[in-house]
N, C-alpha and C positions, 0 to 999 in steps of 0.2 A: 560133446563140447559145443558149445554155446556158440552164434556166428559173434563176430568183431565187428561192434555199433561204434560212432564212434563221437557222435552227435546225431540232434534234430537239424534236418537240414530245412525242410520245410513242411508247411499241409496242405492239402489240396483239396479245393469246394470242386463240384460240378454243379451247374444251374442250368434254370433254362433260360435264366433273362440273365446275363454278364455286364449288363450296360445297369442294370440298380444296384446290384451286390457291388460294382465298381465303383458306382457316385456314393453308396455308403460308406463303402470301407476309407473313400478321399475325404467325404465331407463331414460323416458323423463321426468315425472313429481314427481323423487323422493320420491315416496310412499315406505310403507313397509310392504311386506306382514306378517303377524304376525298369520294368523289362517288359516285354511283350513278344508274344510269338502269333503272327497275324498269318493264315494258310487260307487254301480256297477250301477247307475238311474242317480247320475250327480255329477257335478263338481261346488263346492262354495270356491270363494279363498277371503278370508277378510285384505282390504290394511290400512292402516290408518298412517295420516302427522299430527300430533295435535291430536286436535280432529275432524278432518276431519274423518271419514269412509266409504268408498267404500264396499259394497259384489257385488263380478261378479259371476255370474249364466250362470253355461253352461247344457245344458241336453242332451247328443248326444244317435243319436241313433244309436249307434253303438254296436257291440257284448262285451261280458266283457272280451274278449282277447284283442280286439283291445283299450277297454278303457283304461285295464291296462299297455298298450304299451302306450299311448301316456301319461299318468300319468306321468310317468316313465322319459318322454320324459322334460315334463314340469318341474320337480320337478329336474332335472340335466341343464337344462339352468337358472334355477331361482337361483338354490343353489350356483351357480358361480358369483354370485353378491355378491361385498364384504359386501353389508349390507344386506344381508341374510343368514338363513341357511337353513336346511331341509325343503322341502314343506310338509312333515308329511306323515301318513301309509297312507293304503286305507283300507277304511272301506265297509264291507259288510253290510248295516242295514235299516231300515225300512227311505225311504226317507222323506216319508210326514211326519215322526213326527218330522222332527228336520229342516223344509224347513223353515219356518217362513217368508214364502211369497207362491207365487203362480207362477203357469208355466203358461205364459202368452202365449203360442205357438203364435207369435209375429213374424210376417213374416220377419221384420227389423229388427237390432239392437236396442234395447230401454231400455231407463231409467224409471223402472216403479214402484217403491216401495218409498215412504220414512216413513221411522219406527221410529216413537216416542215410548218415555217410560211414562209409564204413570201407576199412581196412583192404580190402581184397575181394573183389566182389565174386571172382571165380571163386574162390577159397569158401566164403559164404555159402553161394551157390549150388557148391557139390556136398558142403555137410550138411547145411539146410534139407537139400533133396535126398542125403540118406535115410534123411530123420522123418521124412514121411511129407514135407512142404508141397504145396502145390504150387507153382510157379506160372503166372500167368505172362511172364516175358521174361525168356532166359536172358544171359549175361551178355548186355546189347553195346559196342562200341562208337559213338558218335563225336565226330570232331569239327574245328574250324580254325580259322588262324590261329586262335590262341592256347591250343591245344586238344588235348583228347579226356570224355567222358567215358567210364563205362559204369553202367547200371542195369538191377535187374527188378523184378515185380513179383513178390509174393505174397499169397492169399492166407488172412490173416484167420483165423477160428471167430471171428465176432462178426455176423453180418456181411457188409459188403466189403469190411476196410480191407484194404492192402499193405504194405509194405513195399516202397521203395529203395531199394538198396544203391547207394550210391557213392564212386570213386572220381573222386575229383582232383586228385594231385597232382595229378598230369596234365591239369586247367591253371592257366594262368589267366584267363577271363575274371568278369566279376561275379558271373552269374552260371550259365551253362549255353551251352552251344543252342544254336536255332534259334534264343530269342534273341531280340532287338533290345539293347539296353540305353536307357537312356543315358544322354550325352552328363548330365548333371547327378553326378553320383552324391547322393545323400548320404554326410558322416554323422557319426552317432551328436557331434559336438555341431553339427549344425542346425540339429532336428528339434523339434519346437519344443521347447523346455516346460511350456504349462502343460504338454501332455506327454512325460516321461515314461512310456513304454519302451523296456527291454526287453525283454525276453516270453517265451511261453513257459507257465508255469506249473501247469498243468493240462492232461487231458482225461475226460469224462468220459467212459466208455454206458448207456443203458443197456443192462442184459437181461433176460427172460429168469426167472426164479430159477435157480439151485445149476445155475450155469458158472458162478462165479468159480468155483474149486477149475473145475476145466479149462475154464481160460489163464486163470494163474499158473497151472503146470503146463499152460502152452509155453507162455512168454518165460518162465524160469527153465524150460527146458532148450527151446530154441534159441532165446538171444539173453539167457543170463539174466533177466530181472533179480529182482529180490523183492521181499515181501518190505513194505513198510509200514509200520503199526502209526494207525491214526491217534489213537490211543492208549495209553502206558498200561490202561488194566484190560485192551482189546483182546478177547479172546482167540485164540490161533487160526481155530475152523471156523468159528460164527462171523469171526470181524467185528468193525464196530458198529453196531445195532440200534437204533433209535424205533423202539415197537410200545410206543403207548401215547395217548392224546390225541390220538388221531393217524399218525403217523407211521407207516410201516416201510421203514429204510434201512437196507445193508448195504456198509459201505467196506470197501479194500481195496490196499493202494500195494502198488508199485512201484520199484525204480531200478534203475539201471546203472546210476553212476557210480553206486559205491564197489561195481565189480570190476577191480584194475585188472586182474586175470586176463580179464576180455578186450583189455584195449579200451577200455572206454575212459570218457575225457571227461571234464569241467568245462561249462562252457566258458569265452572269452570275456563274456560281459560280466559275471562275477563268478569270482574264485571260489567265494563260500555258498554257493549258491547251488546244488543239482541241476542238470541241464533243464531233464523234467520229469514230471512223474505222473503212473496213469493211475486210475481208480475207475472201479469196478459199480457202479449201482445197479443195486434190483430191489425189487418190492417187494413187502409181505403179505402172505394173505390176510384176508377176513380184515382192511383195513379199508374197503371202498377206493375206487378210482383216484390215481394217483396219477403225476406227472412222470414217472419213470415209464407207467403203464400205458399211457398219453402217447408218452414218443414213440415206441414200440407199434402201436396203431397206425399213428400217421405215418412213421419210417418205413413202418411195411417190416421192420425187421431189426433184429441189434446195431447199436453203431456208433458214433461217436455225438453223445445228447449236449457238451460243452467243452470247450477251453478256454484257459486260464490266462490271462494277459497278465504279465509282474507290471505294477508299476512303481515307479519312486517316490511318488504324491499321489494318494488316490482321490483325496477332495479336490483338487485341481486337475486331476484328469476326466475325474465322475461332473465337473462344474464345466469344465469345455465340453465335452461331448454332449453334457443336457442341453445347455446352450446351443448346439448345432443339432439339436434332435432328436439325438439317444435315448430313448424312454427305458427306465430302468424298472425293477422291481421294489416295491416299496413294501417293508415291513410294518406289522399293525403297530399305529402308536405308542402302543402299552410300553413296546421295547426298550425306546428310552427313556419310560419312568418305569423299569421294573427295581425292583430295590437292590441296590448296591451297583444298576447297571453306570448310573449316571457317575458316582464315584469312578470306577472302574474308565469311563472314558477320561474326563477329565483328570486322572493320575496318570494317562496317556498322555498328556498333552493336547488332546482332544476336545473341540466345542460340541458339545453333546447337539444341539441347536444346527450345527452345520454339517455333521453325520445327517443326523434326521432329513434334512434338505435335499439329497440325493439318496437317502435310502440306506448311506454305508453304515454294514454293521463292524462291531469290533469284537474280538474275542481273546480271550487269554489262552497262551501256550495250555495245552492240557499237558507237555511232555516234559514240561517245567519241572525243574527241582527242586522243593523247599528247601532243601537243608544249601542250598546253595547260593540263595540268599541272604546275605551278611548283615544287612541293615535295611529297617523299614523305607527308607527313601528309597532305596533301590526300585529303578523301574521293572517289570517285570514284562514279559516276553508277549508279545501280543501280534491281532493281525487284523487288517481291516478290507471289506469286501464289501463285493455289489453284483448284480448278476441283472444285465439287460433282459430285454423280453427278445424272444425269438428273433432273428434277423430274417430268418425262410417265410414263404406264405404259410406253410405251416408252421403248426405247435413243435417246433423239432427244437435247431438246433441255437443257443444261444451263447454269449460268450459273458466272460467274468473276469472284473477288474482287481485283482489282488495287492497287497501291500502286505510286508513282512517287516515286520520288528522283531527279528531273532523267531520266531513262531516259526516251526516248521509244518505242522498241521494243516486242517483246513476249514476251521475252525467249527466246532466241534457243537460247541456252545449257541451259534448262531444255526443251528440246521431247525431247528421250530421253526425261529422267526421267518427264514428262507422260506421253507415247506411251505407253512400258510399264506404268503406272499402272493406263490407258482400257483396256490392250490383257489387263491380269490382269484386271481388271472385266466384261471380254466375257466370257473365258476360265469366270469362274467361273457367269457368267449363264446359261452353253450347259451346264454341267457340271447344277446344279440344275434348268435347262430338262429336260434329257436324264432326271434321278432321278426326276423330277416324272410325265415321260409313263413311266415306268418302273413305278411305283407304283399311278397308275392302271391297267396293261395288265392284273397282277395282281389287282386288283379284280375284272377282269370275270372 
C-alpha cells in the first residue's frame, strides 16, 4: 500500500550564495518572499507566486558575527523591493528541529527536496519503512503558538532528492513553525496580474540511461503514481522517444492525482488541473553530447534538471520577466516559418511575431481526439512554452514557463526546436569556456 500524498507543499533549493538566488527569484521571476527562518547554523528564506513555493537553504560556514552582517545585509536589499517588507529577526535555536529537510553538503547548487503533505506522517512512515525506504529523519514533531507540525525525510531512488513528508492540520499558522512570516500576507488576488503564476506544473527528473523502468516502480510502488502517456501511440516500456536529427531523448511522465485510493487531492488553485506531474529524461546513445548528459556532469549525479511554473498568460509573464532580465531560450527562426506552424499559431489566437519575441513555443494537444471535433472553427487543444537558461552557475538546473489550453501533454511537437535551442546554448558555453582559458594561458 502506497503512503497517503496529499499535495505539493513545497521545493527546496540549497546554494551557496542565498542572497542572488533570492534577488532573482524577487526581481527576475517576481516571487515573494513571505517567510524566513534566520539561525546562527543557516539561512531558510520561503518565496511563493500562487501556489508555487520555493524554500532556499543556505548553511554557511561562517562565524555568527559575520552571519549576522550579511543577514543584515540581505534583509536591507530585499526590504527595498516595493513588494516586500522586513526579511524578519534572527533567531538563535536548535537548527535540526525546525530544518524539515536535510543538509545535503552538495558540492553544486541543487534542487533537492520536494515536500508533500500528507495524511498521517506516522502511518507513512512505518509502511514506507517496511517497504524498504531509507529515511533520513524520522517522524519529527515541531510546534509554536499556532500549533503543532510533524514531519519526516525520505531518500528518494534518483540522486540526492528527498522527500519530505509533511502534516500540518494541526497548524493553524500560515506557513510552518520556526519561520518568521511576514507581517503582509500576499493573496492570490492581490499578486501582480501581468505575471500570473499559479501553481507548479511539473517536475523534470535527469536520469543515467536505462534507469528510467526503476524509478517508475519506485514512485508507483511507494507513493501510488501512475504512469501517464505523453503520447496516445507512446509505447508502454520505450516511452515517448524522439531518436533521429540529432536528437536522442526518452521521455516518461508521471502522476499522482488520479489515485483517490490514496488520499490524494486536486489542488485549490484549479479544479481541473493535476497538482503535478513528474517526467523521467535520459538520453540515447550514439547521439553525441547532449544536455540531459550535460547535467549529469555538472550535478555530479541524477536529480532534478527543471520545473514547471503554470501560468495564465505566458506572453505577459515571458515580456515581465525578460524585461527584468530573465534570459530565456530561443528557438532557431525556422520555427515560426515552418509550414502550417504560423497557421497553427494564429488559429490560437496567437501573434506568430510575439511568440517569436520571447521564444514561446506553441504546440497542439497530441492526446487530442479527432472524431471529437464537431466543426472546423472549433479551436483545438494546445499549449504554449519557454524554458529560461540555467538559474545555478552551472549548466544544471532551469525553470519553465507553461500555459495550457486544455493540452495536457508537454508538448511533444516542440522538443526539436527546444533541444536545438539547449544544444546552441551548450555550444556557445564550451566556445567562451575554451577563449576564456585561452586568455588566461597568455597571461602567464
Amino acid at each position: 500500500m502506497a503512503a497517503y500524498l496529499s499535495r505539493l507543499h513545497h521545493i527546496s533549493l540549497h546554494v551557496s550564495n542565498v542572497e542572488k538566488i533570492a534577488n532573482d527569484l524577487v526581481s527576475k521571476f517576481k516571487f515573494n518572499l513571505f517567510a524566513t527562518r534566520l539561525t546562527d547554523r543557516s539561512r531558510q528564506l520561503a518565496f511563493r507566486k500562487g501556489a508555487a513555493v520555493f524554500i532556499v537553504n543556505e548553511r554557511p560556514n561562517l562565524s555568527d558575527a559575520r552571519v549576522k552582517e550579511e543577514l543584515e545585509g540581505i534583509s536591507n536589499k530585499i526590504s527595498s523591493s516595493p513588494h516586500l517588507v522586513n526579511i524578519g529577526k534572527y533567531n538563535q535555536d536548535d537548527s535540526a528541529k525546525y530544518l524539515y529537510d536535510v543538509n545535503p553538503h552538495y558540492s553544486v547548487d541543487t534542487v533537492s527536496n520536494v515536500c508533500f503533505e500528507v495524511q498521517d506522517v506516522e502511518r507513512s512512515f512505518k509502511t514506507l519503512r517496511h517497504m524498504g525506504c531509507n529515511f533520513l529523519v524520522p517522524p519529527t514533531t515541531v510546534r509554536d503558538d499556532r500549533g503543532l507540525v510533524t514531519y519526516s525525510v525520505v531518500k528518494s531512488i534518483v540522486g540526492n532528492v528527498c522527500h519530505t513528508l509533511i502534516d500540518r492540520t494541526k497548524y493553524e499558522g500560515s506557513f510552518l513553525p520556526g519561520f518568521d512570516v511576514i507581517e503582509k500576507d500576499f493573496s492570490l488576488e492581490e499578486e501582480d496580474t501581468s505575471c500570473p503564476i499559479t501553481h507548479f506544473d511539473h517536475i523534470t527528473y535527469a536520469c543515467p540511461r536505462k534507469t528510467t523502468h526503476q524509478v517508475m516502480r519506485w514512485y508507483e510502488k511507494l507513493f501510488g503514481f501512475q504512469r501517464f502517456f505523453i503520447d496516445r501511440n507512446e509505447d508502454m516500456d520505450e516511452g515517448f522517444v524522439v531518436n533521429q536529427d540529432g536528437i536522442g531523448l526518452r521521455l516518461t511522465a508521471m502522476e499522482y492525482w488520479k489515485c483517490s485510493e490514496a488520499g490524494i487531492t486536486l489542488p485549490s488553485v484549479d479544479k481541473k488541473e493535476p497538482d503535478c506531474k513528474f517526467v523521467i529524461a535520459e538520453s540515447l546513445p550514439e547521439q553525441g553530447r547532449n544536455q540531459v548528459d550535460t547535467f549529469l556532469e555538472k550535478h555530479r549525479a541524477p536529480g532534478i534538471q527543471h520545473v514547471g511554473l503554470y501560468t495564465e498568460n505566458i506572453v505577459s509573464t515571458a515580456h515581465v520577466m525578460a524585461e527584468a532580465g530573465v534570459q530565456f531560450f530561443s528557438p532557431p527562426l525556422a520555427y515560426y516559418t515552418e509550414v502550417g506552424r504560423q497557421q497553427e499559431i494564429e488559429e490560437a489566437g496567437h501573434d506568430p511575431q510575439m511568440l517569436a519575441q520571447h521564444g514561446i513555443l506553441l504546440d497542439t494537444d497530441l492526446h487530442q481526439d479527432p472524431a471529437s471535433q464537431t466543426t472546423p472553427s472549433e479551436k483545438k487543444r494546445y499549449l504554449l512554452q519557454v524554458f529560461t537558461k540555467p538559474i545555478f552557475e552551472e549548466d544544471t538546473f532551469f525553470l519553465e514557463l507553461i500555459e495550457r489550453r486544455g493540452a495536457t501533454g508537454f508538448g511533444e511537437g516542440n522538443i526539436r526546436a527546444l533541444w536545438r535551442s539547449v544544444q546552441a546554448h551548450m555550444e556557445n558555453q564550451r566556445v567562451a569556456a575554451g577563449s576564456t582559458k585561452t586568455v588566461q594561458t597568455a597571461q602567464y
